[in-house]
C-alpha positions in Angstrom: -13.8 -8.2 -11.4 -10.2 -9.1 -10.3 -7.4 -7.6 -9.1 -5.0 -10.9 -9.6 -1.9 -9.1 -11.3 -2.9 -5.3 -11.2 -0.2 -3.2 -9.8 -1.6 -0.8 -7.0 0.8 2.2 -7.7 -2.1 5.0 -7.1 -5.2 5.4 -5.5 -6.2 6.4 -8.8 -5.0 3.4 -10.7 -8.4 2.0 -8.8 -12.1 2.3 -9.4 -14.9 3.5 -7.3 -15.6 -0.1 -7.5 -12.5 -1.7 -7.2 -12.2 0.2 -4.0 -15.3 -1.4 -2.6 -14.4 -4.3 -3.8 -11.2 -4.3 -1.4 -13.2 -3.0 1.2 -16.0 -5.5 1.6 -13.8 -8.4 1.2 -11.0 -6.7 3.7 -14.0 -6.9 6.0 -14.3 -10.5 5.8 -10.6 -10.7 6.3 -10.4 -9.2 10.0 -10.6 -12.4 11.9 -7.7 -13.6 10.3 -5.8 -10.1 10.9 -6.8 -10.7 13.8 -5.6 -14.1 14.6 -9.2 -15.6 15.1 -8.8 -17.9 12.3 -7.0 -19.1 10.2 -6.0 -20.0 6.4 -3.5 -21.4 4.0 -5.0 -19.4 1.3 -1.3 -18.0 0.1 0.7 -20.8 1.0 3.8 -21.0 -1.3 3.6 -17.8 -2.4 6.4 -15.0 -1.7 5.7 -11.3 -0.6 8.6 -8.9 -1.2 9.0 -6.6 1.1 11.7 -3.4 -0.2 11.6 -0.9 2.1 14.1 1.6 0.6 13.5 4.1 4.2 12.4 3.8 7.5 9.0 1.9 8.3 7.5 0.2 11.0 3.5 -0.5 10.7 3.1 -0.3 7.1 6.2 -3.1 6.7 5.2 -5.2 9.8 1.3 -5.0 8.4 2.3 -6.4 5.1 4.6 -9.3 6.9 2.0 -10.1 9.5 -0.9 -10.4 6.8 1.3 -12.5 4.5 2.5 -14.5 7.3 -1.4 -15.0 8.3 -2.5 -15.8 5.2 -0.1 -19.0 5.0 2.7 -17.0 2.7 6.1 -16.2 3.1 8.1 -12.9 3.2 11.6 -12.1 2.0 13.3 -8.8 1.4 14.9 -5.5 3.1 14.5 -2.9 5.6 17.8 -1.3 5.5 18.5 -1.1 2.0 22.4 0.0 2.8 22.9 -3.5 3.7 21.8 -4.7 0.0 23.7 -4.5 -3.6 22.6 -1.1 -3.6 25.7 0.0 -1.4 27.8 -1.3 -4.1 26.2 0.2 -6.7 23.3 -1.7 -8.0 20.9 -0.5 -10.1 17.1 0.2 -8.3 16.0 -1.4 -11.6 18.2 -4.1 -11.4 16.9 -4.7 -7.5 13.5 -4.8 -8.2 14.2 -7.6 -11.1 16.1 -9.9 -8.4 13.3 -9.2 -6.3 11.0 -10.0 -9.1 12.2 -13.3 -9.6 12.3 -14.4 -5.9 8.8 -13.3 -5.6 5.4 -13.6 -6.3 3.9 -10.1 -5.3 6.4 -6.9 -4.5 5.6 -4.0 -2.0 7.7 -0.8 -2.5 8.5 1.9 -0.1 10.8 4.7 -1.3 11.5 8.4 -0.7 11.4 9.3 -4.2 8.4 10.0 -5.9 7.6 7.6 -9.0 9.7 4.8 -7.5 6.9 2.8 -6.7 5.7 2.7 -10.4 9.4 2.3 -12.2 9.6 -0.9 -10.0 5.8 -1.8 -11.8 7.3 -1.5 -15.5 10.5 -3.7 -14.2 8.7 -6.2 -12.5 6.7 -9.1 -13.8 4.6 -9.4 -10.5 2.4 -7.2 -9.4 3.7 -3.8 -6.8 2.2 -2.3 -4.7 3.1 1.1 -3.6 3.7 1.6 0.5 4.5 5.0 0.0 6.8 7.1 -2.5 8.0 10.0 -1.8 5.6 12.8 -1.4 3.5 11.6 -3.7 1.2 8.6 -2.8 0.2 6.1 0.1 -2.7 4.0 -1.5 -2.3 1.2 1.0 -3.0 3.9 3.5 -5.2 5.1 2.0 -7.2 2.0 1.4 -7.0 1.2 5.4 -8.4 4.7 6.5 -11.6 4.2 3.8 -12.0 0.8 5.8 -12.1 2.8 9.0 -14.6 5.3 7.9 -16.8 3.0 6.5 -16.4 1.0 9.9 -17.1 3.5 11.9 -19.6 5.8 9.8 -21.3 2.8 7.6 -20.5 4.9 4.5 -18.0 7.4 2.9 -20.0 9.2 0.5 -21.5 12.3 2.3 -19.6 12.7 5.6 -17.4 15.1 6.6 -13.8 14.8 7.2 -10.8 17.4 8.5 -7.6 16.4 6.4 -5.2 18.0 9.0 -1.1 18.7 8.7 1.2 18.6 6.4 -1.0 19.0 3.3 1.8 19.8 0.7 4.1 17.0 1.6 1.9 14.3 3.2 2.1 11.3 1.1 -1.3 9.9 2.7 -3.5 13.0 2.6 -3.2 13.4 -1.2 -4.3 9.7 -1.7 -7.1 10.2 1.0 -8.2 13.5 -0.4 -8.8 12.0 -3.9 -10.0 8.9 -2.8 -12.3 11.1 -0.1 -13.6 12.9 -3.2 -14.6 10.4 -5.8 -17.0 9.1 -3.1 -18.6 12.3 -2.0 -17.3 12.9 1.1 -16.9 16.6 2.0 -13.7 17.7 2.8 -12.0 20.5 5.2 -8.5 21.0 4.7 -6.4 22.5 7.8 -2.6 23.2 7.8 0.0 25.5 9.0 0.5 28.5 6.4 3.9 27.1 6.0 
């Protein structure tokens, strides 16, 4: 099984297996996040980072791993300071983007942005977080800590606390949390 070319939109564009899949080989890849070794392994290839609002970890994550992994990194973090501001078309961004790259990651605070940019792009996307709606990277990074930490996802019990109604990362968790058994409490303000 591969992943070379799949979009990564939703949690739920994944498998059960898939999932593992990224899990047991982002395992092998923490000396290298960690700076313990190194590689050359994406060397000439180009990471597009469009951060359409605010971010900090999730962008500088992407960048550092890229950067680590022998690639290179071009885009935006303040996206009044691209075409946009002059009236470009968010389709029309994501196709420059497209052909300046060889991979695209996507923030945005619309829901759905994240997989327009898949059908207008030729290389894969993946989604840092739309809207309300989804935050499979995160997602994907707190299964890696469970399993970490507990040796398995399937059976324990976690607390999905805060904002449960607008929290992009809890409704990717909770789902993901779910198709492998783990039993969830949910706790948030009545509001």
């Amino acid at each position: 099984m591969t992943l070379k070319g799949k979009d990564i939109v939703s949690i739920r564009d994944l498998t059960k297996n898939e999932i593992l899949e990224i899990l047991n080989y982002a395992k092998k890849m923490v000396p290298y996040a960690k700076g313990e070794k190194k590689t050359k392994t994406l060397e000439g290839k180009i990471l597009a980072t469009l951060f359409f609002e605010p971010s900090t970890r999730t962008r500088l994550s992407f960048e550092t791993a890229m950067h680590r992994l022998g690639g290179d990194v071009v885009g935006f973090a303040d996206p009044t300071a691209t075409s946009l501001k002059k009236g470009e078309s968010i389709a029309d961004t994501i196709r420059m983007a497209d052909a300046y790259s060889d991979i695209m990651v996507i923030r945005h605070s619309q829901e759905g942005t994240a997989r327009l940019a898949a059908q207008f792009a030729e290389s894969p996307v993946i989604n840092a977080g739309d809207g309300a709606g989804r935050h499979p990277t995160q997602c994907l990074l707190d299964l890696f800590t469970i399993l970490t930490e507990k040796k398995k996802i399937g059976g324990t019990n976690v607390v999905l606390l805060g904002d449960l109604k607008y929290g992009r990362t809890v409704h990717s968790l909770a789902y993901a949390l779910a198709l492998f058994g783990a039993n969830l409490t949910f706790v948030s303000p009545e509001s």
